[in-house]
Wavefront OBJ file of the C-alpha trace (Angstrom):
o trace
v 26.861 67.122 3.407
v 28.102 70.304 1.429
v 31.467 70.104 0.230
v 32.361 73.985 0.023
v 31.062 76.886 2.481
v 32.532 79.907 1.561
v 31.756 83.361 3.770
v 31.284 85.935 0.977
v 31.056 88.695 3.755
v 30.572 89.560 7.253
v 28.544 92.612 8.312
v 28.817 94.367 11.391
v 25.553 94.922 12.941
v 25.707 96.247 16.706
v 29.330 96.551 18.544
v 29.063 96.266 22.524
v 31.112 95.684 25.392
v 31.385 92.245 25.185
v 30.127 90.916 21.827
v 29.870 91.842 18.519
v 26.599 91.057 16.175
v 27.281 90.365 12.949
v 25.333 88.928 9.577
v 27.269 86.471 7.372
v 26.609 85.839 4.152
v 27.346 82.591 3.159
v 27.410 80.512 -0.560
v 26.996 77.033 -0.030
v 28.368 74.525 -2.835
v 28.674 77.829 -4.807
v 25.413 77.475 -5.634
v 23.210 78.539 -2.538
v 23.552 81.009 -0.634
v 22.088 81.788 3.514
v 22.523 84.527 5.827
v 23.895 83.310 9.204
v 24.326 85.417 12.599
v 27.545 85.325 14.500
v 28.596 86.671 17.577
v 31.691 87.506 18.419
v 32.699 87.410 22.078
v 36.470 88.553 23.753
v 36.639 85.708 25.343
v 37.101 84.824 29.123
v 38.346 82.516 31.890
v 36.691 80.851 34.952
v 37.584 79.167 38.404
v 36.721 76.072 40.832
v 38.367 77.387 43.504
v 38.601 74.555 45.950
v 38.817 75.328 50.169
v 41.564 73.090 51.878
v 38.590 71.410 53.357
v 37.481 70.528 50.095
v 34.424 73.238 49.783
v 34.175 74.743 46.544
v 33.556 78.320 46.359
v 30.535 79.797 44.377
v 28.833 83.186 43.261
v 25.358 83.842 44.040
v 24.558 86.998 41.965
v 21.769 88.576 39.900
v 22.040 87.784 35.968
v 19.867 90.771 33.683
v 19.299 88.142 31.078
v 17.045 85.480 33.142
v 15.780 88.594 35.668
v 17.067 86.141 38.194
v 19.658 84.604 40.668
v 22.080 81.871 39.724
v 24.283 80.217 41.613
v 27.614 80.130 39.692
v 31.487 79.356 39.392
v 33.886 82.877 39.359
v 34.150 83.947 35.908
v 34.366 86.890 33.812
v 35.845 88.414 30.567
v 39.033 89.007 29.297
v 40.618 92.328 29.537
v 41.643 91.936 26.140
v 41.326 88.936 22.989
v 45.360 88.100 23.655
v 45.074 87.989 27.643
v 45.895 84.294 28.891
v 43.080 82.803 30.596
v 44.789 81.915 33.942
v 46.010 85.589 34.046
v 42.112 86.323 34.185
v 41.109 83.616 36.050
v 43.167 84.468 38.485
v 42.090 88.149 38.884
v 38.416 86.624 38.625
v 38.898 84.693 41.642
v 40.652 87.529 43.481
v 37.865 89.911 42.645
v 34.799 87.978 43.177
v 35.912 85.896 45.837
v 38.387 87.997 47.881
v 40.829 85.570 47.617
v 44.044 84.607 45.813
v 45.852 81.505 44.734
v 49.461 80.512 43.471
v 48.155 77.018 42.679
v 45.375 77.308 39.541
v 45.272 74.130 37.458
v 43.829 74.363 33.571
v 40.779 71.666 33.788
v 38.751 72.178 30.732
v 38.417 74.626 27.776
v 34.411 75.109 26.510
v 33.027 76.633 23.689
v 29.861 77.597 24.380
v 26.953 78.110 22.047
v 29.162 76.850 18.622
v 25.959 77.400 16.298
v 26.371 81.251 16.646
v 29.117 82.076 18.881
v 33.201 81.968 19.259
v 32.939 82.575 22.919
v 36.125 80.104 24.184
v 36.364 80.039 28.143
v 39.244 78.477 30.036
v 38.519 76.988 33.253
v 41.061 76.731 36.057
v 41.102 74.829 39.650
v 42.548 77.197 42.159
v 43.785 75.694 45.330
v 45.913 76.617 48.398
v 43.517 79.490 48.457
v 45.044 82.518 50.283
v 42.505 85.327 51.962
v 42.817 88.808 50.293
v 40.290 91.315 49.235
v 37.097 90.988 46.592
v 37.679 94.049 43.868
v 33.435 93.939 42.611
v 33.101 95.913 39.075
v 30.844 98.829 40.413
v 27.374 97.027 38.615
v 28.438 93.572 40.343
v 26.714 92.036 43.605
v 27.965 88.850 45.029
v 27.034 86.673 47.334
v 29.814 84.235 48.247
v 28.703 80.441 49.127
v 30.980 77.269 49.805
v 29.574 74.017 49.026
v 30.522 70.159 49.035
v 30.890 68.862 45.258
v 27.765 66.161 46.492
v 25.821 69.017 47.267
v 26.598 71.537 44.065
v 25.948 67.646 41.787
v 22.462 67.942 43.511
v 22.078 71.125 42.552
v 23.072 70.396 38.850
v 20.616 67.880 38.587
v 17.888 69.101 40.724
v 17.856 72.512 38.148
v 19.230 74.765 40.926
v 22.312 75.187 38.908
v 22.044 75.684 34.999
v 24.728 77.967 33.696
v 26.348 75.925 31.223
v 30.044 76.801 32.258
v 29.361 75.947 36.021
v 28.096 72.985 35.087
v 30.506 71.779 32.333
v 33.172 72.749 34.905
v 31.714 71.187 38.233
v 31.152 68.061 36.070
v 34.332 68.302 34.931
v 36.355 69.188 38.350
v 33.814 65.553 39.782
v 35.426 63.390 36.721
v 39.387 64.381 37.665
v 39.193 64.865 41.102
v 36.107 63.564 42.645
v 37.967 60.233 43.906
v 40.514 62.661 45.418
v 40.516 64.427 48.709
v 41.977 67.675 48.854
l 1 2 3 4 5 6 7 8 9 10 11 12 13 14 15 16 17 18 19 20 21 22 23 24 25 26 27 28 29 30 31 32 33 34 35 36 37 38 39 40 41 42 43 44 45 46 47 48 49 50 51 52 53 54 55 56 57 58 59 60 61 62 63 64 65 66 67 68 69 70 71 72 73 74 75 76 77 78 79 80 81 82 83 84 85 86 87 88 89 90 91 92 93 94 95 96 97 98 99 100 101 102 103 104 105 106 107 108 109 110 111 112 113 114 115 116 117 118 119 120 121 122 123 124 125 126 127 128 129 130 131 132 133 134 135 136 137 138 139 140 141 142 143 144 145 146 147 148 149 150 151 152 153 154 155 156 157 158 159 160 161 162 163 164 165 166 167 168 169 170 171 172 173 174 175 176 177 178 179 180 181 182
């Protein structure tokens, strides 16, 4: 195991929307040095958000990256690195699901790819879900789906569902409340 790791600098290499790409250039036991990549993500928050019949609420909707479908938890980005994650949970749920809650829970904070990336997202459990209105980003297209938490755990394992945070979440919302009824 090395004993000292010291960055000796960090280069930026593409800034976007979300993330930053940057080269580090590390010295290892002051002796060796590596170049690693890091990412640097905003941040963001996501939502179970549970139906008083017990039905959780998911996202159908196209992802660019796997030129595909997934079927997915509410979630999105924070307006800015300070903003606390049940502030955008909350606007998360409003806007992708059209509706609104008084009642989030924190459940479970996930880092997500820790080998490259500082992307930290807070997950929430919204219940007591009011009706209001979904406010879609103008590239966003969702399909809203309720499910049982037997039927998204089939999902999970059958490879239906593999977007880590939906399944770190769903796992985790099974674990605390899956004895419960709500």
């Amino acid at each position: 195991m090395s004993e000292h790791i010291k960055r000796l600098n960090r280069e930026l290499k593409f800034k976007g929307k979300i993330i930053d790409f940057y080269q580090d250039t590390i010295e290892i036991n002051g002796d060796h040095t590596v170049v690693w990549d890091f990412i640097r993500h905003k941040g963001a928050a996501a939502v179970v958000p549970v139906t008083d019949d017990g039905k959780i609420l998911m996202v159908r909707q196209y992802r660019n990256a796997l030129d595909r479908y997934t079927l997915e938890i509410p979630a999105g980005a924070l307006d800015a690195g300070d903003e606390p994650g049940i502030e955008c949970a909350s606007r998360e749920l409003e806007e992708e699901t059209g509706y609104r809650s008084d009642s989030l829970e924190w459940l479970i904070t996930l880092r997500t790819t820790v080998a490259f990336c500082n992307e930290r997202i807070e997950v929430y459990v919204a219940k007591d879900l009011k009706p209001s209105e979904q406010h879609l980003d103008e590239d966003e297209f969702i399909d809203l789906q309720s499910y049982s938490l037997d039927e998204l755990k089939e999902k999970i394992f059958s490879g239906e569902i593999e977007d880590a945070k939906t399944v770190a979440s769903l796992m985790a919302y099974a674990v605390k409340y899956g004895r419960q009824r709500t």
